[in-house]
C-alpha positions as CSV (number, residue, x, y, z in Angstrom):
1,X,101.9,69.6,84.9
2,X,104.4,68.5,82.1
3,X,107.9,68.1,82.9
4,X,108.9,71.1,80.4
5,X,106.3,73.0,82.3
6,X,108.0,72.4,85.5
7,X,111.0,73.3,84.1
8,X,109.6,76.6,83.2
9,X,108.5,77.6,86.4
10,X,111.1,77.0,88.2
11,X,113.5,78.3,85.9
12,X,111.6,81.6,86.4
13,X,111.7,81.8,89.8
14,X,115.0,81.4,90.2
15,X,115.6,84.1,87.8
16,X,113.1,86.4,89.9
17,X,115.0,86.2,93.3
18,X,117.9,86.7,91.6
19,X,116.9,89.8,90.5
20,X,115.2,90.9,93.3
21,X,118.1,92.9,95.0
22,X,118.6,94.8,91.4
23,X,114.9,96.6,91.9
24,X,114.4,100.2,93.0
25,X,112.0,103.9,92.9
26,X,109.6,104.1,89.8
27,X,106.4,106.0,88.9
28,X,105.1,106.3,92.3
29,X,101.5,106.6,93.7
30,X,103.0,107.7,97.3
31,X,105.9,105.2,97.0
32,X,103.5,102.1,95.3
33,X,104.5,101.4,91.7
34,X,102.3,103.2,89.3
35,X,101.4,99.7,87.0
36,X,103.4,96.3,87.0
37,X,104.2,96.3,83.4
38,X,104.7,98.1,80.3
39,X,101.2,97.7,79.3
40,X,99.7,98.4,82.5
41,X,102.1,101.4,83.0
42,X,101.1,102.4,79.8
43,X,97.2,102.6,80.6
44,X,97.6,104.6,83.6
45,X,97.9,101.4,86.2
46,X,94.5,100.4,84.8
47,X,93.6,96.9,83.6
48,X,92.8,94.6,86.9
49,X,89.5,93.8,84.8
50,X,91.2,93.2,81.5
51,X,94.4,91.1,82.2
52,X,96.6,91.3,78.9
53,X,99.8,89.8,80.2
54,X,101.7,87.5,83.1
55,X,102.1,90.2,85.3
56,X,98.6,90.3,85.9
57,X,99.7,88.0,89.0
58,X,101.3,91.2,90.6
59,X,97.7,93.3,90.3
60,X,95.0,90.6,89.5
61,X,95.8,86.7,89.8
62,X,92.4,85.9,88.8
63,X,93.8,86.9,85.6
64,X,95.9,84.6,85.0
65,X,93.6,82.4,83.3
66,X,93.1,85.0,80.6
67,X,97.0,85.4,79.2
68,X,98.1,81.7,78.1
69,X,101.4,80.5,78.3
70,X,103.7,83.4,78.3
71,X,106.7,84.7,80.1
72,X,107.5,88.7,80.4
73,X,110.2,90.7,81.1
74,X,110.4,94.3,81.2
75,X,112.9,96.9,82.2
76,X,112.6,100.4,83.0
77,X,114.5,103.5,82.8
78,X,113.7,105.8,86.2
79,X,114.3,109.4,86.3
80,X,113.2,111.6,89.4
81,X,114.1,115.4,89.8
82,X,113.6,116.0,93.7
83,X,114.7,118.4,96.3
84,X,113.9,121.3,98.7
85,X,113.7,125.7,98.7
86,X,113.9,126.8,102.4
87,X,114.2,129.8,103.7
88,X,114.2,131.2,107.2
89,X,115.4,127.9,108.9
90,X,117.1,127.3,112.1
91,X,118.5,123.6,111.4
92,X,117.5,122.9,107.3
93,X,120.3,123.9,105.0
94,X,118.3,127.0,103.5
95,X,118.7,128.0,99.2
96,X,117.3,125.5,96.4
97,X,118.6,122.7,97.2
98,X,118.6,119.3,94.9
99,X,119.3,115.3,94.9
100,X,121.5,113.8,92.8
101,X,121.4,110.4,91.4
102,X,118.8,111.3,88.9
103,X,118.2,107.8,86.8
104,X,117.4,104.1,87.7
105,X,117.2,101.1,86.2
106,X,114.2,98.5,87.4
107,X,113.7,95.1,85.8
108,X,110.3,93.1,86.3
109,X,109.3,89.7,85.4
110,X,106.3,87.2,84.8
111,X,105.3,84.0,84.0
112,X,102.0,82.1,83.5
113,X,101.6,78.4,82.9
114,X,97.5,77.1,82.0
115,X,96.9,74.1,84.2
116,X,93.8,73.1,82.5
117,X,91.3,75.3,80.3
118,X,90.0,77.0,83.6
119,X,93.1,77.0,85.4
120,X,96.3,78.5,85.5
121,X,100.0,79.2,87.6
122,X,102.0,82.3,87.5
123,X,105.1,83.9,89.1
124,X,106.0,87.6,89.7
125,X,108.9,89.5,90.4
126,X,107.9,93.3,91.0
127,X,109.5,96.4,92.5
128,X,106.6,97.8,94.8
129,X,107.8,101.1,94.3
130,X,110.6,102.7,96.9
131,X,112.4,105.7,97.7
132,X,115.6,107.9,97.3
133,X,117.5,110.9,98.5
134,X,120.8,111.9,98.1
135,X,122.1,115.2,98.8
136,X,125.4,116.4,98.9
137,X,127.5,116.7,102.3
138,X,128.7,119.8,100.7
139,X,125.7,122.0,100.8
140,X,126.7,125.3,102.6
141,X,124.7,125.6,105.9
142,X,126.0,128.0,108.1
143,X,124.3,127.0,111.2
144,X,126.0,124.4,111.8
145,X,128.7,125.8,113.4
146,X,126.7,127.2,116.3
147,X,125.9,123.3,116.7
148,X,129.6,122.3,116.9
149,X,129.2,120.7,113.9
150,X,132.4,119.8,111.7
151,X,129.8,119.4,109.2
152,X,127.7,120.6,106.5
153,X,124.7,120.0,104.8
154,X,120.9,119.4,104.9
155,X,120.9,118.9,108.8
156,X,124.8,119.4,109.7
157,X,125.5,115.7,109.4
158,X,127.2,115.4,105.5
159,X,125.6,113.8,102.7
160,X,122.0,113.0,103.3
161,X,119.4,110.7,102.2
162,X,117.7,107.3,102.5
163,X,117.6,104.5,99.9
164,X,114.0,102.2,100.1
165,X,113.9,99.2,97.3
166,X,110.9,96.9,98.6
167,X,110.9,93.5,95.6
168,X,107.9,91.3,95.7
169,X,108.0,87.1,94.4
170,X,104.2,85.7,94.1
171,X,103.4,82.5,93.1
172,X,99.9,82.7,92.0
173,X,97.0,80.4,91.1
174,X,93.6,80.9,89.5
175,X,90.3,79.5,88.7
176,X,87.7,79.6,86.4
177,X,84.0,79.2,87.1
178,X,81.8,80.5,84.3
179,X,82.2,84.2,83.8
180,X,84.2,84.4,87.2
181,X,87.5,84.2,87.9
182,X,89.8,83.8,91.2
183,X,93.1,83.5,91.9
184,X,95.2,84.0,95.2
185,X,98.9,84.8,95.3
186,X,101.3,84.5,98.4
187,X,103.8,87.1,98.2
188,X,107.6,87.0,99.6
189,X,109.2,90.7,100.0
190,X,112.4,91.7,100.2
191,X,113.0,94.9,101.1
192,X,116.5,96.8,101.7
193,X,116.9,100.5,103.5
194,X,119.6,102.6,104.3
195,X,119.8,106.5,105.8
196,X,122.3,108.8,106.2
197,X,123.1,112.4,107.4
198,X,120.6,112.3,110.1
199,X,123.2,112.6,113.0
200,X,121.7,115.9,114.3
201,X,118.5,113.7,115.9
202,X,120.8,111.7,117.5
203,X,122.8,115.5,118.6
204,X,119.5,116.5,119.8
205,X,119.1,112.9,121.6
206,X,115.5,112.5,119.5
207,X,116.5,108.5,119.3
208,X,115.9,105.8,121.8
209,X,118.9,104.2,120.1
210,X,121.3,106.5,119.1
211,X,123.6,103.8,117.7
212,X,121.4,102.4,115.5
213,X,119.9,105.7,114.0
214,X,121.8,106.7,110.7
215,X,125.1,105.6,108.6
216,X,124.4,102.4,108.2
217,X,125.4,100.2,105.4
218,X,122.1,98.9,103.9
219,X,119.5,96.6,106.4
220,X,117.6,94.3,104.8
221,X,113.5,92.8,106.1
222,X,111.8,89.9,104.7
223,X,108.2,89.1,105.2
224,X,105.3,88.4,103.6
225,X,101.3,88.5,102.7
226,X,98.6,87.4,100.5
227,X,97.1,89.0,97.1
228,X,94.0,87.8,95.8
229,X,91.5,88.9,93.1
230,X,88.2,88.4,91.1
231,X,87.0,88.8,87.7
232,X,83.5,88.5,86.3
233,X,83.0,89.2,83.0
234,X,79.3,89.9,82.3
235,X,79.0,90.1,79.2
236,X,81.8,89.6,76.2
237,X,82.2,93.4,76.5
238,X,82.0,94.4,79.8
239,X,84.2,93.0,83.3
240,X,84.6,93.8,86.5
241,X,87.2,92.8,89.0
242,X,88.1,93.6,92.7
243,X,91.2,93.1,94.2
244,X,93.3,93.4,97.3
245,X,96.3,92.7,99.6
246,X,96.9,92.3,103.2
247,X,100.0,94.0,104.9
248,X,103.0,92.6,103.7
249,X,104.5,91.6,107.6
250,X,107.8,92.1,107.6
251,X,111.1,91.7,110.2
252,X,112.4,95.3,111.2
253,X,115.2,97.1,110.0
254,X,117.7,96.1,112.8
255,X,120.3,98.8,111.7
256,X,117.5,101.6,112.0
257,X,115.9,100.5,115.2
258,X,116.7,104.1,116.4
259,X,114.8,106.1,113.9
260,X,111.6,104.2,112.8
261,X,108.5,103.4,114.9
262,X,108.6,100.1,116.6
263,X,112.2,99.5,116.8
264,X,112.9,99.7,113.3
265,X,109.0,97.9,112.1
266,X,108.6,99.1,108.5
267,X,105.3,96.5,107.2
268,X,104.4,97.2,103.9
269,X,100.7,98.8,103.4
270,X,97.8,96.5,102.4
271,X,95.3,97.5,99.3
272,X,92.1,97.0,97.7
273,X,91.1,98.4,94.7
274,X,88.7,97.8,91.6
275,X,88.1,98.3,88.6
276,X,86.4,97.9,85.2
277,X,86.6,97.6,81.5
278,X,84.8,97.5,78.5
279,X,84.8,97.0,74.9
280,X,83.6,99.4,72.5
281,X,84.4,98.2,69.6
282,X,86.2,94.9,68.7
283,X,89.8,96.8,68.8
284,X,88.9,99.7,71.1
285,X,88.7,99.1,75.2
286,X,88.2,101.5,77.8
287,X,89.3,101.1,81.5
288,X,89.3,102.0,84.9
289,X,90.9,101.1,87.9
290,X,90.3,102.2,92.2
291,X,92.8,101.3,94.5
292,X,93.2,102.5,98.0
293,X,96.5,102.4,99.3
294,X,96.3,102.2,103.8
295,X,99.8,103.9,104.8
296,X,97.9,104.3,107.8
297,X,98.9,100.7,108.6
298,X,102.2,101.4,109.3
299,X,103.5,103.9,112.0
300,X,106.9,104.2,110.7
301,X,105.1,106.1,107.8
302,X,102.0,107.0,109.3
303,X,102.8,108.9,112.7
304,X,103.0,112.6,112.7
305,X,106.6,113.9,112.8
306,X,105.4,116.0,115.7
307,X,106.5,116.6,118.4
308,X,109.8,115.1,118.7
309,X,110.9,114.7,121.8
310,X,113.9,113.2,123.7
311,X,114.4,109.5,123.1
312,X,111.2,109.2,121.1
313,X,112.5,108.5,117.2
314,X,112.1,103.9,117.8
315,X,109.7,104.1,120.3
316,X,106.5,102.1,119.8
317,X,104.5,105.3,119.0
318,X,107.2,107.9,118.1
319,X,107.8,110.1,115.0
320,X,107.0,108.9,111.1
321,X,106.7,110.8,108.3
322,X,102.8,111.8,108.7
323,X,101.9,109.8,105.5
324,X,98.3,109.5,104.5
325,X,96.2,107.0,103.0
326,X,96.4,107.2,98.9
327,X,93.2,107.0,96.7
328,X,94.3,106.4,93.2
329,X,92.0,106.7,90.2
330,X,93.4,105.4,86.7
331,X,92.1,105.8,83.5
332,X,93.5,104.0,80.8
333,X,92.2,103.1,76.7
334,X,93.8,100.4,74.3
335,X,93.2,100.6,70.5
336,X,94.5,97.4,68.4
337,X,95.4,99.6,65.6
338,X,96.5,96.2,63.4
339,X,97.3,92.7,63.8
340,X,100.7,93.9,64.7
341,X,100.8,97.3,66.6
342,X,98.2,97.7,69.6
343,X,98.5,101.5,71.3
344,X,97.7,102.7,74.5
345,X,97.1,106.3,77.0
346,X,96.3,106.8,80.3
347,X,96.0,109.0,83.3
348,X,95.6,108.4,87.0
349,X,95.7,110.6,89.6
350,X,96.0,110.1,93.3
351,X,95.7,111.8,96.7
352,X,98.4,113.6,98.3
353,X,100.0,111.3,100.9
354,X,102.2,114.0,102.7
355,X,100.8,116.8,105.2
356,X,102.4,120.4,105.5
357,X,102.9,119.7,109.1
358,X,105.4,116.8,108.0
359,X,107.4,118.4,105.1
360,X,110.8,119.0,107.1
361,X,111.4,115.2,107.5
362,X,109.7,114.3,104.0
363,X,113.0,116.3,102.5
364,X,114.3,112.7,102.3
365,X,111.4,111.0,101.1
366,X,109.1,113.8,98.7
367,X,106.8,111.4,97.5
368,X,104.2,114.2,96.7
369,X,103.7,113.3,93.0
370,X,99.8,113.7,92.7
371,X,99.3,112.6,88.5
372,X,100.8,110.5,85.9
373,X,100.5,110.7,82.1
374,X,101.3,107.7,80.3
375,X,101.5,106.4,76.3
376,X,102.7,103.1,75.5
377,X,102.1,100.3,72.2
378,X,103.1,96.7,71.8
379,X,104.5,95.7,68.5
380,X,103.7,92.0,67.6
381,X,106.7,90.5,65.5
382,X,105.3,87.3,65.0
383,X,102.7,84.6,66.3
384,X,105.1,83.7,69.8
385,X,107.0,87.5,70.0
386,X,106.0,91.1,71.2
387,X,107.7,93.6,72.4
388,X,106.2,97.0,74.1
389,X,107.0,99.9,75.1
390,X,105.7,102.6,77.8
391,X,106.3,106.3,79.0
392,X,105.2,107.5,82.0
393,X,105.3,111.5,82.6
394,X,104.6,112.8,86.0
395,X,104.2,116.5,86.4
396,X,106.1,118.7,89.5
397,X,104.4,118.9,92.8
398,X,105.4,120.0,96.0
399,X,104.0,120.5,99.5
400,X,104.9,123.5,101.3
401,X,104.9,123.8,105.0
402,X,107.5,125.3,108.6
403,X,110.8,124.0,109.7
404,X,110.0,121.9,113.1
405,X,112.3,122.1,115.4
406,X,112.9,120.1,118.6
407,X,111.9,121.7,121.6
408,X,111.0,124.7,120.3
409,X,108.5,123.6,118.2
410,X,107.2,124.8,114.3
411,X,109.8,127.8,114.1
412,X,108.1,131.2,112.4
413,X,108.5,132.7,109.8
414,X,110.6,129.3,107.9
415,X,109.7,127.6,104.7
416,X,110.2,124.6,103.2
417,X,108.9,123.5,100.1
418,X,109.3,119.8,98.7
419,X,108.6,118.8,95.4
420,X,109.3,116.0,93.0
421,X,108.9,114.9,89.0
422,X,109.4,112.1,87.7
423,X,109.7,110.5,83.7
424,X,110.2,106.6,83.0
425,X,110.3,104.4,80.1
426,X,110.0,100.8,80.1
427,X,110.9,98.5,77.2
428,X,109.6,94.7,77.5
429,X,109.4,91.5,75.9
430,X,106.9,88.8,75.9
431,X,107.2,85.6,74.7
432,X,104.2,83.3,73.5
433,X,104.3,79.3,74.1
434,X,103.0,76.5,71.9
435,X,101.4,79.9,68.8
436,X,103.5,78.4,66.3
437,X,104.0,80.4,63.0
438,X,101.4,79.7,60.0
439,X,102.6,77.0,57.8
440,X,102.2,78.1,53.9
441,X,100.1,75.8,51.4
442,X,101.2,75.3,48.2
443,X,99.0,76.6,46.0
444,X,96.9,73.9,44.2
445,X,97.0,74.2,39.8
């Protein structure tokens, strides 16, 4: 590797732990990011078996090989509308009831470096998706004065919510053998959590550490896993890829050892997925991506919210938010329209992670959204500069289920109904190494 090359890399590393604390929510397929990059989000989170840019690292090293020498940076606007309608509650502030802080801003970047003509590096700096809540201490709730509670709000503790940012840095690497392609990339994760307003489960004594439940400045975990991908191409029009990630291990939250599973453990799900694409025409390609998303893997998430019982909220086994696994199907088609302006749709659709048996403690973490409907286009300025765009639309959903609550069980007669929508634009950059511009030739007389 060159010196300047070097120079590159590390230069873009630095730049992504940097920016690592500075990620948050976005499109969501449970709480996983709905496509890496402008492109990707613009095809629906399909294109793991046609790599188009650096941040193929974060979905498909194997890819890597594909893109050349480019770095990418994108950043994206986030705007969820989430909240609550309850009605007939003993503990849950009833009425329609909504979260403020209603836009986000998410910045993403990549890099790829070719080692050889079969070879090639990259770096990553993703948001994995995350989480947030925030609901006014305000909120009339009247029963909290039978609780002798100075209080109000969603459960008689003041302003409620969580914040979840998880950031992942990957180095990748990838080779090429024929028509196939691997690549591997370690992943470091970052990931930063904070909850408030639940001081009603410590009231109740749900906790096994009280002191260590809720109100909490922000805790932060690292950890780590592996991603790693294939590519085959079989023909010049048709490719195939398969991809996956182990559980991203991570230290626990310290400051919420009281209200997650495990004494805080919060690991981040593993994946695999597939997917393919194919060409049919010279400017027209069609794709499609499976991934599976295994929230199952991690109790914190996973375990039923029921029953609650004294001292259980931290325990090895106790409550989560009765999360799912996520099956996500995208669907996404790219027309080069010109030698300057490519455009792109898409569509995916995914499972619904949460339960109605779990919708009281999913208040502060809706993730319900089901389908996303994306456009996006890159405009090519020159041989070295592009810059693209995406829009990702995803339609209301909620979940409706009974107030739970603790030691009396699902209470009759109460609703809650959670829901959640969510719009976000991303505006990126890519730069091209070593295209220089076409040099003009004097015409000859």
């Amino acid at each position: 590797m060159t010196l300047n090359r070097k120079l590159h890399l590390r230069a873009s590393v630095c730049i992504l732990a940097l920016c690592a604390a500075a990620t948050g929510a976005q499109a969501t397929d449970g709480y996983f990011v709905e496509g890496a990059s402008a492109r990707e989000q613009a095809l629906g989170g399909a294109g793991s078996a046609n790599p188009g840019d650096s941040l193929t690292n974060a979905n498909n090293p194997a890819g890597l090989v594909d893109v050349g020498h480019q770095i990418n940076g994108d950043i994206s606007a986030f705007a969820p509308t989430r909240g609550y309608n309850a009605s007939g509650t003993m503990l849950t502030a009833p009425g329609a009831v909504s979260s403020g802080r209603d836009i986000f801003a998410i910045p993403t970047l990549g890099y790829a470096v070719p080692l050889s003509a079969d070879s090639a590096l990259g770096a990553s700096m993703v948001a994995n998706g995350g989480m947030n809540t925030s609901y006014s201490g305000a909120i009339p709730n009247a029963v909290c004065a039978g609780y002798h509670s100075p209080m109000q709000g969603v459960f008689c503790g003041g302003r409620a919510g969580v914040d979840l940012n998880q950031a992942l840095i990957s180095i990748g690497y990838a080779q090429r053998f024929g028509n196939l392609s691997v690549g591997v990339a370690p992943i470091l994760a970052v990931q930063m959590f904070s909850a408030y307003g639940l001081g009603a489960m410590g009231m109740f004594g749900l906790s096994s550490n009280p002191a260590e439940l809720t109100n909490h400045s922000p805790s932060y975990s690292v950890g780590g896993g592996v991603r790693a991908g294939a590519l085959y191409k079989v023909s010049e029009q048709f490719s195939i890829a398969v991809t996956g990630s182990t559980p991203l291990w991570m230290s626990p939250f310290q400051n919420y050892s009281g209200l997650f599973a495990g004494a805080g453990s919060f690991n981040i799900p593993g994946t695999v997925g597939t997917g393919v694409a194919y060409r049919i025409t010279p400017d027209v390609t069609i794709m499609a991506d499976y991934k599976r998303i295994f929230y199952s893997g991690v109790k914190s998430v996973a375990d039923a919210m029921a029953p609650m019982g004294p001292g259980s909220l931290g325990t090895a086994n106790g409550p989560g938010f009765g999360w799912r696994d996520v099956d996500v199907v995208s669907l996404g088609v790219e027309w080069k329209y010109s030698k300057q302006l490519t455009l792109r749709a898409g569509y995916s659709h995914n499972t619904q992670p949460v339960t109605a048996a779990n919708v009281m403690l999913n208040i502060m973490a809706p993730g319900v959204i089901t389908d996303h409907i994306s456009a996006g286009m890159t405009w090519n300025c020159n041989r070295n500069s592009s810059i693209d765009f995406a829009a990702v639309f995803a339609p209301r959903q909620s979940v409706t289920g009974q107030e739970y609550f603790p030691g009396l069980g699902y209470v009759p007669g109460s609703k809650i109904s959670i829901y959640l929508s969510e719009f976000q634009a991303t505006l990126g950059y890519t730069y091209h190494f070593g295209a220089p511009e076409p040099v003009a030739v004097a015409a000859k007389y």
